[in-house]
C-alpha positions in Angstrom: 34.9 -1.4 -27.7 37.4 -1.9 -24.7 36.5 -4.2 -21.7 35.7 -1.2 -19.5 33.2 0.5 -21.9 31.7 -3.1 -23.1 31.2 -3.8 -19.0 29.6 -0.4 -18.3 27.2 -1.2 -21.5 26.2 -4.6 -20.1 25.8 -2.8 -17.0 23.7 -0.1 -18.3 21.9 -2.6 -20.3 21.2 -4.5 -17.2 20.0 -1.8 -15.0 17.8 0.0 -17.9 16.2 -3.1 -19.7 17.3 -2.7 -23.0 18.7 -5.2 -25.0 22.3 -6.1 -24.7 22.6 -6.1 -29.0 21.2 -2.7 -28.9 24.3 -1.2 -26.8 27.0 -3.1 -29.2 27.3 -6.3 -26.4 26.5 -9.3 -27.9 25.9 -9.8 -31.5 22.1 -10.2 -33.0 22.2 -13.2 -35.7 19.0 -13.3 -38.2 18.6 -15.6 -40.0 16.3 -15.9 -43.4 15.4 -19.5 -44.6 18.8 -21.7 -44.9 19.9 -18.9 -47.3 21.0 -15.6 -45.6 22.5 -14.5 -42.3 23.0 -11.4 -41.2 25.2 -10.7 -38.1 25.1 -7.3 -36.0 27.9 -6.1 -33.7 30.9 -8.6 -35.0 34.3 -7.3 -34.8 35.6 -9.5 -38.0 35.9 -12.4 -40.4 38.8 -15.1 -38.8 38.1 -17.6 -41.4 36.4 -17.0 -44.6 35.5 -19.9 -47.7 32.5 -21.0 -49.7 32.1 -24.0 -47.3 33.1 -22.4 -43.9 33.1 -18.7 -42.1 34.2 -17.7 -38.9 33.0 -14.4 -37.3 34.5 -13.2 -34.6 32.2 -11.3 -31.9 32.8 -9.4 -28.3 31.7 -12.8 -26.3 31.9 -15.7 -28.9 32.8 -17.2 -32.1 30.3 -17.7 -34.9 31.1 -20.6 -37.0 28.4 -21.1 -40.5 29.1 -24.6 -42.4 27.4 -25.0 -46.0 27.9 -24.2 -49.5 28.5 -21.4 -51.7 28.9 -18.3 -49.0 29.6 -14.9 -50.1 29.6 -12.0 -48.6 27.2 -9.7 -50.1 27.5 -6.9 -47.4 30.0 -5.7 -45.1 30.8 -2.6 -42.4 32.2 -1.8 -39.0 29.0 -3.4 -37.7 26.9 -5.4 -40.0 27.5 -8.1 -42.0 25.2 -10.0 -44.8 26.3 -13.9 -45.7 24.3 -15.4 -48.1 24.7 -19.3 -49.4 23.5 -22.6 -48.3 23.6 -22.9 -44.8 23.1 -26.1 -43.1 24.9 -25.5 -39.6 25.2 -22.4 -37.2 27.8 -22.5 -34.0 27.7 -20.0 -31.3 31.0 -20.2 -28.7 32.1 -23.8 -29.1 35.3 -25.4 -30.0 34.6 -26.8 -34.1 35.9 -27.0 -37.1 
């Protein structure tokens, strides 16, 4: 998504209430226990290995710290992590 259409979604989102993962903005993280995480809306891995992963999203950075990562699913929008997580960063400098 290019920087006009992802403006005119947060716009759009804005003015009709609905939820800024819904129009592809921001990303939706869930998260099951300490052992799965699924991420919606990324645009790509930047760092991958079974202690560390780095997604990359429109507005920021998701870093996962733990053990024994793998990727059981991915697509153009979706991606499933599962292993031992035991930290999540949104948008900071780490690592």
């Amino acid at each position: 998504m290019n920087e006009k259409m992802r403006k005119s979604a947060e716009f759009l989102s804005e003015k009709l209430d609905i939820p800024m993962e819904l129009v592809g903005v921001k990303a939706k993280i869930t998260v099951l226990g300490d052992e799965e995480i699924t991420v919606e809306n990324h645009k790509g891995i930047i760092s991958f290995s079974k202690e560390y992963l780095e997604i990359a999203t429109y507005k920021e950075n998701i870093s996962l710290y733990g053990d024994n990562f793998e990727i059981c699913y991915i697509s153009e929008g979706t991606m499933v992590i599962r292993g031992k997580i035991n930290k999540i960063l949104v948008g900071e400098d780490h690592e």
